[in-house]
C-alpha positions in Angstrom: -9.2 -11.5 11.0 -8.0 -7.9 9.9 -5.3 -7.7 7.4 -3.7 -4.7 6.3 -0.7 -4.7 3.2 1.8 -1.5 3.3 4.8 -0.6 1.1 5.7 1.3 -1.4 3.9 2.0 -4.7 5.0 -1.4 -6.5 5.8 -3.2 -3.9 3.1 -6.2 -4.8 0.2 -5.3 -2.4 -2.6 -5.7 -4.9 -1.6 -8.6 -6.5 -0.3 -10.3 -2.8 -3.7 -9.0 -1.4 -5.9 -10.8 -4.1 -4.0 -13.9 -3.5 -4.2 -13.9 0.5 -7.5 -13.1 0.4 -8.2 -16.4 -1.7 -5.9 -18.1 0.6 -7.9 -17.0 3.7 -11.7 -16.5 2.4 -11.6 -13.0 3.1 -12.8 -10.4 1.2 -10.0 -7.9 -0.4 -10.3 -4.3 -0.7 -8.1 -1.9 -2.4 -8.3 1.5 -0.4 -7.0 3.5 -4.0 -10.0 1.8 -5.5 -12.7 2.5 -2.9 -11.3 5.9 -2.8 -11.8 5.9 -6.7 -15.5 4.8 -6.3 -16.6 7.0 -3.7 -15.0 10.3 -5.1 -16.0 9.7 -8.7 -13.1 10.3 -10.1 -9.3 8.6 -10.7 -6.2 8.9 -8.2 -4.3 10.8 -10.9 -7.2 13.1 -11.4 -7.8 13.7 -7.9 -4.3 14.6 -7.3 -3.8 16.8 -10.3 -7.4 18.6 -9.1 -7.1 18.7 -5.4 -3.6 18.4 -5.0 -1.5 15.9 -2.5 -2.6 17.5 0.8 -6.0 17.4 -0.4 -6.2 13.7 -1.5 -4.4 12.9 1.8 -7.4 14.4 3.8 -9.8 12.0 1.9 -7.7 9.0 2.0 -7.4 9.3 5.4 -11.2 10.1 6.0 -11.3 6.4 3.8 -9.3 4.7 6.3 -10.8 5.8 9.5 -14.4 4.6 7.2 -13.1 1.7 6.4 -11.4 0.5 9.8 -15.0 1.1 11.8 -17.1 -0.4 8.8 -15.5 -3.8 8.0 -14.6 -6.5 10.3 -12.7 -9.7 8.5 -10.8 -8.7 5.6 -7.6 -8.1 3.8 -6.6 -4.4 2.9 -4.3 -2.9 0.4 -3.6 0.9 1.0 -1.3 3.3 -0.9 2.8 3.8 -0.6 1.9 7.3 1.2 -1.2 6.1 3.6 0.5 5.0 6.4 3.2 8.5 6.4 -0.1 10.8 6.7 -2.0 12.1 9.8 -2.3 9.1 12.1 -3.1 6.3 9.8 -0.4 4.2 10.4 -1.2 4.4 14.2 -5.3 3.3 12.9 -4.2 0.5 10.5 -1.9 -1.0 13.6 -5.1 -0.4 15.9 -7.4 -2.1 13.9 -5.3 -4.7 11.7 -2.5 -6.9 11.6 -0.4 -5.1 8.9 2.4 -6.3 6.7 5.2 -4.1 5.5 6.1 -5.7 2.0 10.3 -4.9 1.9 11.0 -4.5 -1.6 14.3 -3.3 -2.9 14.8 0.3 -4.7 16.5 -1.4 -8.0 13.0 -3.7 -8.3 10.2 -0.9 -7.4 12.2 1.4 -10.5 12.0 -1.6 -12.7 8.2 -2.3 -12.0 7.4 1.7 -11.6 9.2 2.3 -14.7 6.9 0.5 -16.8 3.8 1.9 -15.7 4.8 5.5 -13.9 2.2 6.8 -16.4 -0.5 6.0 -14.6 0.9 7.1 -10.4 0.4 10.8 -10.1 3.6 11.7 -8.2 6.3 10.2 -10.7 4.5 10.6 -14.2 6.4 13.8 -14.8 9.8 11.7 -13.8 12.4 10.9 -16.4 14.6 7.5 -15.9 17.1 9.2 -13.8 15.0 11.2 -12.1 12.6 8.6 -10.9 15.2 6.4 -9.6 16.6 9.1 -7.5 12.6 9.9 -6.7 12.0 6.7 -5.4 15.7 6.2 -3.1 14.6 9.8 -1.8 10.9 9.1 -1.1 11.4 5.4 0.2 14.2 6.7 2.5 11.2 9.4 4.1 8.5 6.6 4.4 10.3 3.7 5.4 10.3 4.8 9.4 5.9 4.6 9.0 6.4 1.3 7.2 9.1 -0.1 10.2 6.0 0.1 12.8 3.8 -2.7 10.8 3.3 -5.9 12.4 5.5 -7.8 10.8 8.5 -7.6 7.7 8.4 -9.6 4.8 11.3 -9.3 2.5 9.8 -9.9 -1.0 13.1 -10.2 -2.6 13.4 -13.3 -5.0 9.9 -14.8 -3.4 6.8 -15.7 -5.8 3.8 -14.0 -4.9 2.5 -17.7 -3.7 5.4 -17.4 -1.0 5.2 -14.0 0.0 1.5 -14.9 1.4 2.6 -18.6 2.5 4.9 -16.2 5.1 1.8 -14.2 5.8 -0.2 -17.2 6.8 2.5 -18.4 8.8 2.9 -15.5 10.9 -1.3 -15.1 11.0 -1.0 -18.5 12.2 1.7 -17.8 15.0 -1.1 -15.0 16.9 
């Protein structure tokens, strides 16, 4: 089984990824952290370096990687992966992936605390990211609309965000 969690920065795909993984007895990878490993270096540095188009080439060299090395797992990827080159098209190939809906008012709250630490709102001030983020998610949301499935994350605990998963792995 190939699983593969999209959405945007916030959204919950780490922490819903550890869990399903449990859940399944897969293992879970994080493509921000095997892109962190391999390069040496952190996203934030990589980005201030090499710049976005840069870091987009490499991150989608660590898909296609990824998608002919691994067989069974459960993969997070970044807010931006599936809007570059044709990764949305590989992740779709290769996996069963879940776009993880989460509503603009809830990523600002959860980005808010820790937009220190993501490269492309650091720099934001409150008003700005808000706007950022309605602006952004507005561009990426037709990449995340070809996933698999849906799953509205609104008002569900992590435990029944992947209980939906399941369900729909279940369903195939």
């Amino acid at each position: 089984m190939k699983v593969t969690l999209i959405g945007y920065m916030g959204s919950g795909k780490t922490s819903i990824g550890k869990i399903l993984s449990r859940e399944l007895k897969l293992d879970f990878y994080d493509l921000d952290a095997l892109l962190v490993k391999d390069q040496k270096d952190s996203i934030y540095n990589i980005f201030q370096k090499k710049g976005e188009n840069n870091f987009r080439e490499i991150e989608h060299l660590m898909v296609k990687k990824f998608l002919k090395t691994h067989q069974k797992y459960i993969l997070s990827v970044g807010g931006g992966t599936p809007c570059y080159y044709n990764n949305m098209d590989l992740l779709n190939k290769f996996s069963k992936t879940f776009y993880l809906k989460t509503q603009s008012y809830i990523l600002f709250k959860r980005l808010y605390k820790e937009k220190e630490t993501r490269p492309l709102i650091a720099h934001l001030s409150k008003k700005k990211l808000f706007q950022f983020i309605i602006h952004h998610l507005s561009k990426r949301i037709f990449f995340y609309e070809k996933s698999y499935k849906k799953i509205e994350v609104h008002g569900k605990s992590e435990y029944k965000i992947v209980e939906e998963i399941v369900k729909h792995l279940i369903e195939l």
